[in-house]
VEXTOR-596597 format. One record per residue: x, y, z of N, C-alpha, C, O in turn. Coordinates in Angstrom, 1 decimal, always signed. Each point is the difference from the previous one (the first is absolute). Example, Ala and Ser with C-alpha at 12.3 -4.5 7.8 and 13.67 -1.06 7.14 Angstrom:
+--------+--------+--------+--------+--------+--------+--------+--------+--------+--------+--------+--------+
:    n.x :    n.y :    n.z :   ca.x :   ca.y :   ca.z :    c.x :    c.y :    c.z :    o.x :    o.y :    o.z :
+--------+--------+--------+--------+--------+--------+--------+--------+--------+--------+--------+--------+
:  +13.2 :   -5.7 :   +7.8 :   -0.9 :   +1.2 :   +0.0 :   +0.9 :   +1.2 :   +0.0 :   +1.0 :   +0.0 :   +0.7 :
:   -1.4 :   +1.1 :   -1.4 :   +0.9 :   +1.1 :   +0.0 :   -0.8 :   +1.1 :   +0.8 :   +0.5 :   +1.1 :   +0.1 :
+--------+--------+--------+--------+--------+--------+--------+--------+--------+--------+--------+--------+
END
This chain:
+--------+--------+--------+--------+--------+--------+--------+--------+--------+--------+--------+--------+
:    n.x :    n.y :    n.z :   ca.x :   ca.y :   ca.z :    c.x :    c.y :    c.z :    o.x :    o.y :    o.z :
+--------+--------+--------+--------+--------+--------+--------+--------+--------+--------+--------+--------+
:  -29.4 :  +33.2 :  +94.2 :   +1.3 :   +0.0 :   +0.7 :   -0.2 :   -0.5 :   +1.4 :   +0.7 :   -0.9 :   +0.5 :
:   -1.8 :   +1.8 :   +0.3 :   -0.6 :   -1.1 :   +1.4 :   +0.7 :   -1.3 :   +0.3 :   +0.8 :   -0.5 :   +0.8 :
:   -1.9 :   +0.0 :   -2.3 :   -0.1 :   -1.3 :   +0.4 :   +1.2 :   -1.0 :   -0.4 :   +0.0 :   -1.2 :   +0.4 :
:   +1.0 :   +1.8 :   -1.2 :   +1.5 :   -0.3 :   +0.2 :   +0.3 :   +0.0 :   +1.0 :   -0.1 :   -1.1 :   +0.7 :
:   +0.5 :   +2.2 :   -0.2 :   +0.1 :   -0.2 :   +1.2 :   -0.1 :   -0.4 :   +1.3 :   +0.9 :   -0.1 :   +0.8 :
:   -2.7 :   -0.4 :   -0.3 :   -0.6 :   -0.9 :   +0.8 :   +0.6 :   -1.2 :   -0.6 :   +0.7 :   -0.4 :   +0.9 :
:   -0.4 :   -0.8 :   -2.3 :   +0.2 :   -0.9 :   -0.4 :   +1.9 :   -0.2 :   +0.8 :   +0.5 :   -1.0 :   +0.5 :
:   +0.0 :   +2.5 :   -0.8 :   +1.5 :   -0.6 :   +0.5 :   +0.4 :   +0.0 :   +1.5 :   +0.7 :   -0.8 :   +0.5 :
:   -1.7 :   +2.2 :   +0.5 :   -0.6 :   -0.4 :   +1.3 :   +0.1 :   -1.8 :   +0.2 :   +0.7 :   -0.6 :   +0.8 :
:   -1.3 :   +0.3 :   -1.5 :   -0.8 :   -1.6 :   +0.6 :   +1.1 :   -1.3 :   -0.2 :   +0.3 :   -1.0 :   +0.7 :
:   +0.1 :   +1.5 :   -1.9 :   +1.2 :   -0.8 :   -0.6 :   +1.5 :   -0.3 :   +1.2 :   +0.6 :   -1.1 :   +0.3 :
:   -0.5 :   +2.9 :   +0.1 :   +1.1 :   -0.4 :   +0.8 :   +0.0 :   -0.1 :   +1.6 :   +1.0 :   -0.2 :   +0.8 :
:   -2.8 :   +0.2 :   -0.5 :   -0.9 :   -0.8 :   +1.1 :   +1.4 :   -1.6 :   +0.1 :   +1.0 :   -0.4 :   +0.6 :
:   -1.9 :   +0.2 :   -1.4 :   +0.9 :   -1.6 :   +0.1 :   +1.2 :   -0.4 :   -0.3 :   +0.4 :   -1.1 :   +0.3 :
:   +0.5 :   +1.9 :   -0.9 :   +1.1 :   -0.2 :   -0.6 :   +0.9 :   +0.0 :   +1.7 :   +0.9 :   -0.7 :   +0.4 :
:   -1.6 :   +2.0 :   +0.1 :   +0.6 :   +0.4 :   +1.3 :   +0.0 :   -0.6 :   +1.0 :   +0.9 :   +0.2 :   +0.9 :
:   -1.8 :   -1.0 :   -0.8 :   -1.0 :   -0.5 :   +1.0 :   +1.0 :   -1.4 :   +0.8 :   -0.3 :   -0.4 :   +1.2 :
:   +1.3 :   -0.1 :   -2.2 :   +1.0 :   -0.6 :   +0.5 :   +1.1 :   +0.3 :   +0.8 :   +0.4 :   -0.6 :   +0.9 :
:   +0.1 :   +2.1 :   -1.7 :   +1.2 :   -0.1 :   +0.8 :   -0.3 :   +1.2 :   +1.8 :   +0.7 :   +0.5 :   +0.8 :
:   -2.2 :   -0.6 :   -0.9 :   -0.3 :   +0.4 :   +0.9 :   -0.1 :   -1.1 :   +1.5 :   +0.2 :   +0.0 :   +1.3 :
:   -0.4 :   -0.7 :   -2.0 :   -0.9 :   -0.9 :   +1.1 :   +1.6 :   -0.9 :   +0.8 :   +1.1 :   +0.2 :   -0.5 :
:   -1.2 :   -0.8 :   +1.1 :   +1.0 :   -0.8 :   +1.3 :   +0.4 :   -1.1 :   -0.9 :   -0.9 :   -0.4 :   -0.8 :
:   +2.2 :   -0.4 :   +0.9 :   +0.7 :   -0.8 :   -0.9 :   -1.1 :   -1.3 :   +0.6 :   -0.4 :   -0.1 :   +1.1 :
:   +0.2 :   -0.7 :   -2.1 :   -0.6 :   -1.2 :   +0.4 :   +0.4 :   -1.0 :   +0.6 :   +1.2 :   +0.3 :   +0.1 :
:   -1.5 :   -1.6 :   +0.6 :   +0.8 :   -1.1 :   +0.8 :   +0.8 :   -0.6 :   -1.2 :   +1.1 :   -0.6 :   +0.1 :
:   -1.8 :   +0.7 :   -1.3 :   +0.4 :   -0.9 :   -1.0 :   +1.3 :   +0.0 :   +0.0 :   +0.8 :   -0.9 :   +0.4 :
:   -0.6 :   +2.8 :   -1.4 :   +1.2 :   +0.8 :   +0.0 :   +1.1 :   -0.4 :   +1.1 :   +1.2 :   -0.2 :   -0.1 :
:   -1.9 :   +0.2 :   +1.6 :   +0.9 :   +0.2 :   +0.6 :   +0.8 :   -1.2 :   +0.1 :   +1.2 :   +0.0 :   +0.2 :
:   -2.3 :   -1.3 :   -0.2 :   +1.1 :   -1.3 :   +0.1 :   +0.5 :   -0.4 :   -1.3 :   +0.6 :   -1.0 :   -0.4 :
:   -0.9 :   +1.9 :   -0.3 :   +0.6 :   -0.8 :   -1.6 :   +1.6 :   +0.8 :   +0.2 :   +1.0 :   -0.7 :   +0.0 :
:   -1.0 :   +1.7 :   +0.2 :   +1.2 :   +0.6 :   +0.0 :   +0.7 :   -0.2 :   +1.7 :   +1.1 :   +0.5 :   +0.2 :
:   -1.7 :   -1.1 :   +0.6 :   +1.3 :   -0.4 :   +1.1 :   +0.1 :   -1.8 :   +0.1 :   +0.8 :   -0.8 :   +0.6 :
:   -2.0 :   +0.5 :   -1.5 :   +0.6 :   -1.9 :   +0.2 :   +1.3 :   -0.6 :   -0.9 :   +0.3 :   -1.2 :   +0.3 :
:   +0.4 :   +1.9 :   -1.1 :   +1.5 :   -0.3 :   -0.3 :   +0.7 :   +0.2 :   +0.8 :   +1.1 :   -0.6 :   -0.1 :
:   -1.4 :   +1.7 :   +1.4 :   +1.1 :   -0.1 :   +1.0 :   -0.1 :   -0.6 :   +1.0 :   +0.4 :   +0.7 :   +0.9 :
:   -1.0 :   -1.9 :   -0.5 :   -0.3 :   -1.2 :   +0.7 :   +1.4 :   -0.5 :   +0.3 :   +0.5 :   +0.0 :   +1.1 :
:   +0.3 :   -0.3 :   -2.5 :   +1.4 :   -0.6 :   +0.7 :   +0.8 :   +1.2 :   +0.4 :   +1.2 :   -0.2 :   +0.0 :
:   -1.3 :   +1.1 :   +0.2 :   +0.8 :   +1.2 :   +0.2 :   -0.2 :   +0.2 :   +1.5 :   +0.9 :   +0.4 :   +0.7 :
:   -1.9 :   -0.6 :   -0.3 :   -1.1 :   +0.1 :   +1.0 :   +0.6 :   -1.5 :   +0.8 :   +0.2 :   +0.1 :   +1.2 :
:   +0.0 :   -0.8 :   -1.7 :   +0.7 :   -0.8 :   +0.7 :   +1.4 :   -0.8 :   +0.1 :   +0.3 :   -1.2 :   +0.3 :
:   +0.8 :   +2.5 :   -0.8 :   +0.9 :   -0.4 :   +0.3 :   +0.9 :   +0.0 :   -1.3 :   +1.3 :   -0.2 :   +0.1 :
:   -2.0 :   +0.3 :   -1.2 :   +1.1 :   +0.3 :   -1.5 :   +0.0 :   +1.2 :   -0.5 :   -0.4 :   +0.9 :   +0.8 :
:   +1.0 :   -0.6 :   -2.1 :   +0.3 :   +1.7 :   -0.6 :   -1.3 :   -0.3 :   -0.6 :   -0.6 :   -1.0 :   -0.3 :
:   +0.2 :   +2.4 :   +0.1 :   -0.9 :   +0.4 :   -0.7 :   +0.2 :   -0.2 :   -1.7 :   +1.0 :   -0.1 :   -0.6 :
:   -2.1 :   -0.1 :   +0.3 :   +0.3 :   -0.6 :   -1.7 :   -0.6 :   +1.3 :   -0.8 :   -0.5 :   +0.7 :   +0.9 :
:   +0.5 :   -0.2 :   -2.0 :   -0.1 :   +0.7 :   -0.8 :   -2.0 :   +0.1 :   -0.3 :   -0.8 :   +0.8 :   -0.5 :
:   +0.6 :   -2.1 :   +1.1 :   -2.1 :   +0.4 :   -0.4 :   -0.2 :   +0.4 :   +1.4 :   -1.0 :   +0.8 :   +0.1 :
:   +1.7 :   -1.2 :   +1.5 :   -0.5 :   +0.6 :   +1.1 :   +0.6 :   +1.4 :   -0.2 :   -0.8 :   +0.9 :   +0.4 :
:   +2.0 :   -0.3 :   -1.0 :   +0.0 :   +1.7 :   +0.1 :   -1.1 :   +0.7 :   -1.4 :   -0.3 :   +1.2 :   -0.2 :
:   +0.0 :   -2.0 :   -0.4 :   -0.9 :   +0.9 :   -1.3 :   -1.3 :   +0.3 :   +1.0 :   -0.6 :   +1.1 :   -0.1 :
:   +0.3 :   -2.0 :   +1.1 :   -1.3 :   +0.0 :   +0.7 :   +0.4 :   +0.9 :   +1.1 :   -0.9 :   +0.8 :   +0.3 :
:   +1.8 :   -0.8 :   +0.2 :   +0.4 :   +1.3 :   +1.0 :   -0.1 :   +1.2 :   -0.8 :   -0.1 :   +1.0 :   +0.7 :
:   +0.1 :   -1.0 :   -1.9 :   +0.6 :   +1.4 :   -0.4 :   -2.0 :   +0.9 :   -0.6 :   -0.5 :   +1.1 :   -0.2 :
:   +0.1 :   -3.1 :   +0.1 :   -0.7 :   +0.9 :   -0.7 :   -1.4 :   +0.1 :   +1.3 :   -1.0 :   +0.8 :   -0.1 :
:   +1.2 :   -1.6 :   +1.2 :   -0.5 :   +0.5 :   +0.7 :   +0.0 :   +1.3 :   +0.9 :   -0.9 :   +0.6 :   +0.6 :
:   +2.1 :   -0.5 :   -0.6 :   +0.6 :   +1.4 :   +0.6 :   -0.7 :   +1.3 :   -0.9 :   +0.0 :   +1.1 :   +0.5 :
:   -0.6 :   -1.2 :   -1.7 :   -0.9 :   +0.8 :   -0.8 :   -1.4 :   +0.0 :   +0.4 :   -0.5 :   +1.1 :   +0.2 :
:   -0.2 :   -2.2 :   +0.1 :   -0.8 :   +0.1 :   +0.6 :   -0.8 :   +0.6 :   +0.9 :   -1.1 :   +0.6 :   -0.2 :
:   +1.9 :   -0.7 :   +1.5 :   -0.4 :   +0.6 :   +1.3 :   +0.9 :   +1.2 :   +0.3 :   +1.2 :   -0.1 :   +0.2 :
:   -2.0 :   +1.0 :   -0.3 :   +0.0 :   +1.3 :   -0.2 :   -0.6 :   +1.1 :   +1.4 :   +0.3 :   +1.2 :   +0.2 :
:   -1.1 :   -1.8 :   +0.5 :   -0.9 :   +0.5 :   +0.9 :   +0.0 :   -1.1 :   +1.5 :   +0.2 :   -1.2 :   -0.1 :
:   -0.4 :   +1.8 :   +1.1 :   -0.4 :   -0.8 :   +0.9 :   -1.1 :   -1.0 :   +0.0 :   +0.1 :   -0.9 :   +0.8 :
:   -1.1 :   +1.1 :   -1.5 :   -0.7 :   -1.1 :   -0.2 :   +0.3 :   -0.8 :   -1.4 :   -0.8 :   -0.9 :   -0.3 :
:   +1.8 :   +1.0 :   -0.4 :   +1.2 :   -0.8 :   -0.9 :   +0.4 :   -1.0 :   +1.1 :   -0.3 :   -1.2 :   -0.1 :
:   +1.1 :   +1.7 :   +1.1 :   +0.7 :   -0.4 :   +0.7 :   -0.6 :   -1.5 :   +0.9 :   +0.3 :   -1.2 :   +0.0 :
:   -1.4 :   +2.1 :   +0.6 :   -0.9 :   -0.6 :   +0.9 :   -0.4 :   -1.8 :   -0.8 :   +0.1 :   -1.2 :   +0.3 :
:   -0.6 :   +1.9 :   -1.4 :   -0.7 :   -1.1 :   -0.7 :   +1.2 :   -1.1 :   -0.6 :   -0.3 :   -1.1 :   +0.5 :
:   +0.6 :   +1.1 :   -0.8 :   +1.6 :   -0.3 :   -0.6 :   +0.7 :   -0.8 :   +1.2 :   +0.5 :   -1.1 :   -0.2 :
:   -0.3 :   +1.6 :   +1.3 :   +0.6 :   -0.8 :   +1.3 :   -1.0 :   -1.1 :   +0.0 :   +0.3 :   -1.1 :   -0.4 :
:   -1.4 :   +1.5 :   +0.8 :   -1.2 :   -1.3 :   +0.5 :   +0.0 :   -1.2 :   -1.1 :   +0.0 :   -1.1 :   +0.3 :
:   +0.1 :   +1.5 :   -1.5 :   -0.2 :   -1.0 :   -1.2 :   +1.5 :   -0.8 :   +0.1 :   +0.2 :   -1.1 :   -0.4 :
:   +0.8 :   +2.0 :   +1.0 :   +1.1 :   -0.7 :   -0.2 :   +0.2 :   -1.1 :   +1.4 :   +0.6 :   -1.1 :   +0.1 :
:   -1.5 :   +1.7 :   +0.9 :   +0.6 :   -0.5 :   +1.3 :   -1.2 :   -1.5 :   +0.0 :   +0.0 :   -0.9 :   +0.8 :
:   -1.0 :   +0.8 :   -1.8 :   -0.7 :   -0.8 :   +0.0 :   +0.5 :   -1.6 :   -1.0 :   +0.0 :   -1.2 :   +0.2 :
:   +0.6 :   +2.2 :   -1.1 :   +0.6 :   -0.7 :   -1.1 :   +1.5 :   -1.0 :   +0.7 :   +0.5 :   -1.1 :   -0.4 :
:   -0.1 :   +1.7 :   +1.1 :   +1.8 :   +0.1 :   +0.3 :   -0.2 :   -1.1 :   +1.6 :   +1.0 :   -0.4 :   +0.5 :
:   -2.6 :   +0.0 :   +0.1 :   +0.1 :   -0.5 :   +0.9 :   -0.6 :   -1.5 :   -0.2 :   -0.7 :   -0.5 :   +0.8 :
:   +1.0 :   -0.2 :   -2.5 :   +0.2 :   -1.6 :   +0.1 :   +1.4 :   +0.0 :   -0.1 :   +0.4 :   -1.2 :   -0.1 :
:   +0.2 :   +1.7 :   +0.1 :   +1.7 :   -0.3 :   +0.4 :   +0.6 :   +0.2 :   +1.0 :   -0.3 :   +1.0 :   +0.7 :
:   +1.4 :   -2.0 :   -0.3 :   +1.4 :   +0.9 :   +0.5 :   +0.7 :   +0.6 :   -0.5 :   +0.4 :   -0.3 :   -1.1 :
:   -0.1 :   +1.3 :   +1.6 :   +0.8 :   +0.8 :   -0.7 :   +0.9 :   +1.3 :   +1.2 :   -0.4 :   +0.0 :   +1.1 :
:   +1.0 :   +0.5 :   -1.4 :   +0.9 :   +0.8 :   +1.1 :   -0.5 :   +1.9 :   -0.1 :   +0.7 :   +0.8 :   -0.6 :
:   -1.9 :   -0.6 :   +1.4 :   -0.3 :   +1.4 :   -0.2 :   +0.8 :   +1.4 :   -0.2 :   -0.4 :   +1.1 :   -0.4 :
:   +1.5 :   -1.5 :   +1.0 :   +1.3 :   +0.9 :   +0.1 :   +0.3 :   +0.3 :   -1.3 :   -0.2 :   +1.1 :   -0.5 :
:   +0.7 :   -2.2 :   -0.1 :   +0.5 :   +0.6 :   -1.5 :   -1.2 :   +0.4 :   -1.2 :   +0.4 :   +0.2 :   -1.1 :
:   -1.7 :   +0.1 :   +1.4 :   -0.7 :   +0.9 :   -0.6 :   +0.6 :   +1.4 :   +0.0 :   +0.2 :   +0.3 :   -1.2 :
:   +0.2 :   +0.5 :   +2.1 :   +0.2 :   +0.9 :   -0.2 :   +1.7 :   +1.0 :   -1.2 :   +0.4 :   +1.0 :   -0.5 :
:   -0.2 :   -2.3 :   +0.8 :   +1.5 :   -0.1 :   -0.7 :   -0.7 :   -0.4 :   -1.9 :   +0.6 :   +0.7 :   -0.9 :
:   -1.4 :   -1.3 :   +0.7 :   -0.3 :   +0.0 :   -1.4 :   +0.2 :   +1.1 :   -0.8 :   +0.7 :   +0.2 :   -0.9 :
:   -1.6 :   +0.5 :   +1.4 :   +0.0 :   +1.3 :   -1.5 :   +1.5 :   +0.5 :   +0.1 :   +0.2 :   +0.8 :   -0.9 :
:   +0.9 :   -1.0 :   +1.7 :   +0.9 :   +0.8 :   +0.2 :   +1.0 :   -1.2 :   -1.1 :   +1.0 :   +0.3 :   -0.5 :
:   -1.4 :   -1.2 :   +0.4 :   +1.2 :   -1.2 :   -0.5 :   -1.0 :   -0.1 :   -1.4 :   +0.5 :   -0.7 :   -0.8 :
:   -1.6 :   +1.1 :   +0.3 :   -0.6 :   +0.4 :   -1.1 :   +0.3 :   +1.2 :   -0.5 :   -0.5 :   +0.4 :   -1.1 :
:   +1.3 :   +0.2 :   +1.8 :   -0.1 :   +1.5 :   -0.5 :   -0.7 :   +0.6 :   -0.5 :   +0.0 :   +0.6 :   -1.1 :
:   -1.2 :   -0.6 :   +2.4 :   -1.2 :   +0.7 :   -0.2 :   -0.2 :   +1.3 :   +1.4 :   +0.0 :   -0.4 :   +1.1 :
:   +0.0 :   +1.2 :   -1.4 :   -0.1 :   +1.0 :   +1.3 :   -1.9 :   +0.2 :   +0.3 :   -0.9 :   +0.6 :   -0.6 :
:   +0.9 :   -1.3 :   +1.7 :   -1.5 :   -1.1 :   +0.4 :   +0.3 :   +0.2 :   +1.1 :   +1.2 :   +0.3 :   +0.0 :
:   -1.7 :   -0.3 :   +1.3 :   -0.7 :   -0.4 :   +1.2 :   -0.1 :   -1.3 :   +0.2 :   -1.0 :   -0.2 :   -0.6 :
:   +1.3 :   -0.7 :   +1.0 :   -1.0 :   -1.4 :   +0.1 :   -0.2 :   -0.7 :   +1.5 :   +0.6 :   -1.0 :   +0.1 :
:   -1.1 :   +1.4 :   +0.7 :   -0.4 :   -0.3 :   +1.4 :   +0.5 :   -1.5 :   -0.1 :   +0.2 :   -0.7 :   -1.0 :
:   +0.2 :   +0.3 :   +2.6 :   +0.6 :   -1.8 :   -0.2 :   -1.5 :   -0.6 :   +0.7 :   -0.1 :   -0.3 :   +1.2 :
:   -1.1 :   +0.3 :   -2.1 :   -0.8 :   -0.9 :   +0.0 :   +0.0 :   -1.1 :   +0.9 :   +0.6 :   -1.0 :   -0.4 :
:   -1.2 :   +0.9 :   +1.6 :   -0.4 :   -1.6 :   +1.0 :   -1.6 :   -0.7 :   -0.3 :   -0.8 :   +0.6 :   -0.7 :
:   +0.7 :   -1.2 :   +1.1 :   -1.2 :   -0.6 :   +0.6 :   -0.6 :   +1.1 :   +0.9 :   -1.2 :   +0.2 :   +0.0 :
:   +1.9 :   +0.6 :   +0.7 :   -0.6 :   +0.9 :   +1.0 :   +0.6 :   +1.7 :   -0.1 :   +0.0 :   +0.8 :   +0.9 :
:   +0.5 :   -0.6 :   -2.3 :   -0.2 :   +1.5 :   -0.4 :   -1.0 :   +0.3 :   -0.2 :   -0.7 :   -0.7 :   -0.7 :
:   +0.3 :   +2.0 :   +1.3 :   -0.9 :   +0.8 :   +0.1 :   -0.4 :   +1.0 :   -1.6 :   +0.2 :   +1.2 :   +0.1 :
:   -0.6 :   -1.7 :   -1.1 :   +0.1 :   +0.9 :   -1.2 :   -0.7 :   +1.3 :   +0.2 :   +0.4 :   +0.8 :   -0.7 :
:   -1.4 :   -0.4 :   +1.5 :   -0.4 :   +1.3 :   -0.2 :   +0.9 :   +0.8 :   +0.7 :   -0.1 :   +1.2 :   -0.2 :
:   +0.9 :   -1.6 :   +0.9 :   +0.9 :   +0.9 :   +0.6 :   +1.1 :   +0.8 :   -1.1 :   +0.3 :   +1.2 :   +0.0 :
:   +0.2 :   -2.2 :   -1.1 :   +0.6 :   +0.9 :   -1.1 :   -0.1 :   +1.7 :   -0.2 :   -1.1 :   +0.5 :   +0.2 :
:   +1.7 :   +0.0 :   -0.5 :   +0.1 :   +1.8 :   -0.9 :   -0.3 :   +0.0 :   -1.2 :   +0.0 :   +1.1 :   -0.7 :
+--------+--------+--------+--------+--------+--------+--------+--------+--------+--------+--------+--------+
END
């Protein structure tokens, strides 16, 4: 029985081991690069709110947060785009989210 148990120990080692860890840059520009035209000036389309909604599941923690700004503010600075209406997304996604208005010169560790 132990060694059942050391086997399901180890099993849910790694099972867990994801939803522990900080959302990736991948995650994070896969789910904010549909709102590029939203970002600059059109409505939000139905694949940039699925990525709001489902990034809003994501980041959970301040270092969610943390990591998740930087990937975004890295990703979000080959464009023009209008930083202001970041913060207005999750709310026109009808997502109850946070979303800092991301610059060239936001400070991401400063986030809560």
């Amino acid at each position: 029985m132990s060694r059942f148990a050391f086997i399901v120990v180890v099993f849910l080692l790694f099972v867990w081991k994801p939803a522990l860890s900080v959302p990736t840059c991948k995650e994070v520009v896969a789910d904010i690069a549909p709102c590029i035209g939203y970002l600059q000036g059109n409505e939000p389309t139905a694949q940039c709110c699925a990525g709001m909604k489902k990034l809003s599941g994501l980041v959970k923690t301040k270092k969610d947060r943390v990591a998740s700004c930087s990937c975004g503010k890295q990703a979000l600075s080959s464009f023009n785009y209008d930083a202001s209406r970041l913060p207005l997304l999750p709310q026109k996604c009808g997502v109850n989210f946070n979303m800092p208005a991301i610059d060239k010169n936001f400070d991401c560790s400063k986030l809560e």
